[in-house]
VEXSENU-654036 format. One record per residue (C-alpha): chain; x, z, y; residue in three letters. Coordinates in steps of 0.02 Angstrom, whole numbers, plus 50000, padded with zeros to 5 digits. Each point is the difference from the previous one (the first is absolute). Example, Ala and Ser with C-alpha at 12.3 -4.5 7.8 and 13.67 -1.06 7.14 Angstrom:
{pt 'A',{50615,50390,49775},'ala'}
{pt 'A',{50069,49967,50172},'ser'}
This chain:
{pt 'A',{50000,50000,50000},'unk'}
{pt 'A',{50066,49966,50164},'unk'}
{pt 'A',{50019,50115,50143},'unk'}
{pt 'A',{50012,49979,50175},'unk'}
{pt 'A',{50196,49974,50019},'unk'}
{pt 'A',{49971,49855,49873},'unk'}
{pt 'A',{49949,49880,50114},'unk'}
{pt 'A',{50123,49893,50091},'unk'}
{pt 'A',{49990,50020,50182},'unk'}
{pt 'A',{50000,49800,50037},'unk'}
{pt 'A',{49994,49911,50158},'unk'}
{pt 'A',{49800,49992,50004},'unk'}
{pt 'A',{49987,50194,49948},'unk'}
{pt 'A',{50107,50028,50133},'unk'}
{pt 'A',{49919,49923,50126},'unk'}
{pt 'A',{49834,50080,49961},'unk'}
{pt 'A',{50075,50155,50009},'unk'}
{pt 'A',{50067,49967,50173},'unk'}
{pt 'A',{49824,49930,50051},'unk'}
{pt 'A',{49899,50153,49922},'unk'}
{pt 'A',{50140,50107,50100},'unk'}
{pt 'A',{49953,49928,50169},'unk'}
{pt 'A',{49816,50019,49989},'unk'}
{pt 'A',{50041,50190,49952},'unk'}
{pt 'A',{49985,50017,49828},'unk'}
{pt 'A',{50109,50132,49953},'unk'}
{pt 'A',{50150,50012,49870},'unk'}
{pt 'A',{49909,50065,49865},'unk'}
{pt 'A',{49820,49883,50004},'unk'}
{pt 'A',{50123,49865,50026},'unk'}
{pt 'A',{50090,50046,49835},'unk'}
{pt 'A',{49835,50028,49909},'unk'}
{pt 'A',{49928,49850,50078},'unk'}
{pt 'A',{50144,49867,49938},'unk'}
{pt 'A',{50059,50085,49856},'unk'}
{pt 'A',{50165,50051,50063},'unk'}
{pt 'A',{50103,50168,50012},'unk'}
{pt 'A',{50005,50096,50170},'unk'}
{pt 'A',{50182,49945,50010},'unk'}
{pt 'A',{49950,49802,49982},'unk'}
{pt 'A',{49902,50019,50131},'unk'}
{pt 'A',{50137,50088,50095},'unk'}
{pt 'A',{50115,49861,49965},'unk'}
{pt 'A',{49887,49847,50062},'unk'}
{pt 'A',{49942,50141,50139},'unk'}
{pt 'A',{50210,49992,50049},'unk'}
{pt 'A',{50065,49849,49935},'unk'}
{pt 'A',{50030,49844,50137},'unk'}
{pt 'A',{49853,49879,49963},'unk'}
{pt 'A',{50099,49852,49938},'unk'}
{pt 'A',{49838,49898,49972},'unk'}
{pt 'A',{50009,49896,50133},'unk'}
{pt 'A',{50076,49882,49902},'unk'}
{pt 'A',{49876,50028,49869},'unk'}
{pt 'A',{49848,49961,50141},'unk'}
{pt 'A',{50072,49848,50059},'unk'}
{pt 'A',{50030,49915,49806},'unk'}
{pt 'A',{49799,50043,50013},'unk'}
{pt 'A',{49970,49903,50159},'unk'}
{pt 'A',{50099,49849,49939},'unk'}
{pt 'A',{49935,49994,49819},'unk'}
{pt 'A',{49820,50017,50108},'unk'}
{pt 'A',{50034,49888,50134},'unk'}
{pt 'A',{50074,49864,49881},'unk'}
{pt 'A',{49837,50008,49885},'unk'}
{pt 'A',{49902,49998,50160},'unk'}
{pt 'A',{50104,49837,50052},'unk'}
{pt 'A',{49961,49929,49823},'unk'}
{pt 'A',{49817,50042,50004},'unk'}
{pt 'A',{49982,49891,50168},'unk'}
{pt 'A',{50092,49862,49936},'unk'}
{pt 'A',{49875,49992,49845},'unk'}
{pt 'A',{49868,50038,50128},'unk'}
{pt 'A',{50065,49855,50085},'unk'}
{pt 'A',{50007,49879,49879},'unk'}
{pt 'A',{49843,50046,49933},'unk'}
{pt 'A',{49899,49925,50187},'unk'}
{pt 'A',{49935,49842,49991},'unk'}
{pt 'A',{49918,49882,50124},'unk'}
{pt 'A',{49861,50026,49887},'unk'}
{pt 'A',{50008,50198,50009},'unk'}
{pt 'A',{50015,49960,50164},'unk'}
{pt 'A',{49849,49924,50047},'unk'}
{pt 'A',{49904,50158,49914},'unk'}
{pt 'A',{49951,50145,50096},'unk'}
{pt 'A',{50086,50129,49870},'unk'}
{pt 'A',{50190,49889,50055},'unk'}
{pt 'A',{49993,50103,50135},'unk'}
{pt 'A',{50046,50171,49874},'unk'}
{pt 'A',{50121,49902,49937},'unk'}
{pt 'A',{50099,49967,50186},'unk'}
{pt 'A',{49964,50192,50018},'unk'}
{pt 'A',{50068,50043,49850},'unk'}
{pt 'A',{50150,49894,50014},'unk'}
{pt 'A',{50031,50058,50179},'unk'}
{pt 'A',{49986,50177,49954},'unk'}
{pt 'A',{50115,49983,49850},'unk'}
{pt 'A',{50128,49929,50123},'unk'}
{pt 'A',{49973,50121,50127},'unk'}
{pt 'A',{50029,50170,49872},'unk'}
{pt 'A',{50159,49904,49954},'unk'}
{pt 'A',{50058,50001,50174},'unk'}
{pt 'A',{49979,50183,50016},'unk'}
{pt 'A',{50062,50057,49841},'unk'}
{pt 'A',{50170,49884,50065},'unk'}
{pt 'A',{49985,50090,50160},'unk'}
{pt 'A',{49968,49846,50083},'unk'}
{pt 'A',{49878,49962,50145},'unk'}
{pt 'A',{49823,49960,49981},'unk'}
{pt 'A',{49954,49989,50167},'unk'}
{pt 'A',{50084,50010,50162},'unk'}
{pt 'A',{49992,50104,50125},'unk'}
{pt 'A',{50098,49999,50151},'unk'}
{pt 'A',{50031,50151,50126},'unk'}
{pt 'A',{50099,49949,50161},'unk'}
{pt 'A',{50057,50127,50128},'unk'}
{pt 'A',{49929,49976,50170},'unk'}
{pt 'A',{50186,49948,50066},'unk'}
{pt 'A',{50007,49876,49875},'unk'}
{pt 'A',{49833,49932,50049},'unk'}
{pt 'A',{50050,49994,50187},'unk'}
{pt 'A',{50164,49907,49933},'unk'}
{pt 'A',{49892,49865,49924},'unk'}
{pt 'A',{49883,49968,50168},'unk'}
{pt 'A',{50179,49986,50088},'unk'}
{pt 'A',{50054,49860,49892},'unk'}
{pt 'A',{49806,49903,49989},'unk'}
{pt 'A',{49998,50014,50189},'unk'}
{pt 'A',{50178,49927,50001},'unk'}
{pt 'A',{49935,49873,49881},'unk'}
{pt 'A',{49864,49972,50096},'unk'}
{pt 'A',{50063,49980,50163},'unk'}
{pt 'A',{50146,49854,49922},'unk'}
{pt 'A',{49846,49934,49936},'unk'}
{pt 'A',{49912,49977,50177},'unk'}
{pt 'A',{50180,49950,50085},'unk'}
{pt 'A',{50004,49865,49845},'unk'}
{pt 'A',{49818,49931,50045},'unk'}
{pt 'A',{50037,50000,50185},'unk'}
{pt 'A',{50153,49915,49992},'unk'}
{pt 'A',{49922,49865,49875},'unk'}
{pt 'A',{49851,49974,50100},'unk'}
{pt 'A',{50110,49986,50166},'unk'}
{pt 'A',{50109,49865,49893},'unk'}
{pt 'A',{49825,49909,49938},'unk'}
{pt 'A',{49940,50008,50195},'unk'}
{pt 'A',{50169,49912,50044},'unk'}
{pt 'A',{50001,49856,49866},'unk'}
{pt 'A',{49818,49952,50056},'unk'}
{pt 'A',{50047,49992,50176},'unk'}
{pt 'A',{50168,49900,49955},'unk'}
{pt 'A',{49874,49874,49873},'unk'}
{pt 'A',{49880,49977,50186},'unk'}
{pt 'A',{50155,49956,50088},'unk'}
């Protein structure tokens, strides 16, 4: 029969333990709880989480059959599908699929840009710079077009 100590305190155990510790479960339901001495739950309580490593294999693996599931979801739309009213789960599906991907890459699914109001003032500078070259430009060309006529009466 096994007893508590048996169990190997593995990466998953671990981070349960860690979880059930910061919501406040105490040493001792934790040990009950999981199966695992006082002194496991010590350890994972003490021990550097080193599962980072573990988390991101999990994103990959997720994001990769997420990547895979759109292609098939893909491939799967026809012009036919298309012209049917229930295409349009398919194009949400697909664009969803894509769109977890992203995220579990840490990539951007949207954009959102935040610009400091010196930055902003910066960018009025140079379109009223651009602007005003532009109206020196038109003024010039129009004085040259004004000249050419009056040279072509002559």
């Amino acid at each position: 029969m096994k007893k508590k100590g048996d169990i190997k305190l593995t990466d998953e155990i671990k981070e349960k333990a860690r979880i059930l510790l910061t919501e406040g479960y105490s040493i001792n339901s934790i040990s009950k709880r999981l199966g695992i001495s006082r002194t496991g739950v010590r350890t994972a309580m003490n021990e550097k989480d080193n599962l980072d490593s573990l988390r991101q294999d999990k994103k990959r693996k997720m994001a990769e059959e997420l990547w895979n599931l759109a292609i098939r979801m893909k491939n799967h739309i026809s012009d036919a599908k298309l012209r049917k009213t229930a295409a349009s789960s398919l194009v949400i599906g697909l664009a969803t699929a894509i769109d977890k991907a992203l995220l579990l890459l840490g990539e951007a699914t949207n954009r959102f840009e935040v610009k400091t109001e010196a930055e902003l003032d910066q960018e009025l500078k140079q379109l009223q710079a651009a602007e005003k070259e532009l109206k020196e430009a038109w003024k010039k060309a129009e004085e040259k077009r004004k000249k050419e006529a009056e040279e072509g009466k002559s």
